[in-house]
C-alpha positions as CSV (number, residue, x, y, z in Angstrom):
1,X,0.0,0.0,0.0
2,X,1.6,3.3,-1.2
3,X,1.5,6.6,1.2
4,X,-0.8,8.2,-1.0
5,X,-3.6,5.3,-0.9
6,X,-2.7,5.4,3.3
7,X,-3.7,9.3,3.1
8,X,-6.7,8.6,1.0
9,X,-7.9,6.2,3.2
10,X,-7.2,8.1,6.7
11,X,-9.0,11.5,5.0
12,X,-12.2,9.1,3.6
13,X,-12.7,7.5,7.1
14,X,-12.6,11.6,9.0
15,X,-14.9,12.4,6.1
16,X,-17.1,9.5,7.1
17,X,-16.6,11.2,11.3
18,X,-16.9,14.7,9.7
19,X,-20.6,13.9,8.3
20,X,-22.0,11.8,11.7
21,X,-20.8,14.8,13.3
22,X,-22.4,17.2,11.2
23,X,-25.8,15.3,10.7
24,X,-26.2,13.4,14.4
25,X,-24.3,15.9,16.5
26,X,-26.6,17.0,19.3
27,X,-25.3,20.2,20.0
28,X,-24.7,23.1,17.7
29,X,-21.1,23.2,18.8
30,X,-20.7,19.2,17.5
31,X,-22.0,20.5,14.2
32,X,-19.3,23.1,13.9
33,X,-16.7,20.6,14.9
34,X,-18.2,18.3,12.0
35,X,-17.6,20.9,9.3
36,X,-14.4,22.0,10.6
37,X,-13.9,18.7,9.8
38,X,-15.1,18.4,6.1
39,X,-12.7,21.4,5.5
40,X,-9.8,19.8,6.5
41,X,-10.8,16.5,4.9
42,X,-11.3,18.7,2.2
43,X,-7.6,20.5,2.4
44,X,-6.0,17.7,2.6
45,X,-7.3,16.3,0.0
46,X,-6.9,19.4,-2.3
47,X,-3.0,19.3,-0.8
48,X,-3.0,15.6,-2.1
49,X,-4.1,16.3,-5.3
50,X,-1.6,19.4,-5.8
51,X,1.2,16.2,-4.4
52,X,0.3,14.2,-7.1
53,X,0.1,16.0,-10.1
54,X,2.3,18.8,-9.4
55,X,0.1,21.4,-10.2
56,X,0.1,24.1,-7.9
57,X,-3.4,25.9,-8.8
58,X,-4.6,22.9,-6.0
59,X,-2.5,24.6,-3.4
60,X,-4.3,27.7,-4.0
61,X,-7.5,25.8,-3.9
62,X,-6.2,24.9,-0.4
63,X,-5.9,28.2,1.2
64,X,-9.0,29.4,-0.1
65,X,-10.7,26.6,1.6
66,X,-9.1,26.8,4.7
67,X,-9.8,31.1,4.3
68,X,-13.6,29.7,3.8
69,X,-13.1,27.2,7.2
70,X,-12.3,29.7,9.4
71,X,-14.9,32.6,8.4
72,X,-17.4,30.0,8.5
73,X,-16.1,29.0,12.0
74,X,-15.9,32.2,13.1
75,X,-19.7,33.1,11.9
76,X,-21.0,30.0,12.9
77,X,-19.4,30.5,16.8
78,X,-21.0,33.8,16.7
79,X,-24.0,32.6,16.1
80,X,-24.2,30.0,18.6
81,X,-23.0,32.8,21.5
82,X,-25.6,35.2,20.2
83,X,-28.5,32.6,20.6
84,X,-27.1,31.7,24.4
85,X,-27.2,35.3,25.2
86,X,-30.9,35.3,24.0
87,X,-31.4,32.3,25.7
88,X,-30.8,33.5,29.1
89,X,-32.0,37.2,28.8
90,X,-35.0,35.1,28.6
91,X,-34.7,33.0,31.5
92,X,-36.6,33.6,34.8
């Protein structure tokens, strides 16, 4: 088994932990951990790609998916603390 079939592999099965995550998680915070998965699956994958062909327009396609990750993060978390703030403003 080559490396690159190893990394294929590892990055399918967190893809696989990345959507249970995102679909069963119970909390809001589990579903932002899910995605943050999917984008790294995602970078890696893109990082992979730009390994084996040696094209670098996939590296580029790497940073602006992890730019995408974290602004999503970021709105996601704010979000989630806005609706906890509303949540006990409204409690007895």
């Amino acid at each position: 088994m080559s490396l690159l079939t190893l990394f294929v592999l590892m990055a399918g099965a967190s893809a696989l932990m990345g959507f249970y995550r995102l679909l069963a998680g119970p909390t809001h915070t589990d579903r932002v951990v899910g995605l943050d998965i999917l984008f790294c699956v995602a970078i890696v994958l893109s990082l992979l790609a730009a390994w084996t062909s040696g094209r670098t327009v996939y590296l580029d396609v790497a940073i602006g998916l992890a730019l995408a990750g974290f602004v999503a993060t970021l709105a996601w978390a704010r979000l989630i603390q806005r609706q906890a703030a509303r949540e006990r403003e409204t409690e007895p």
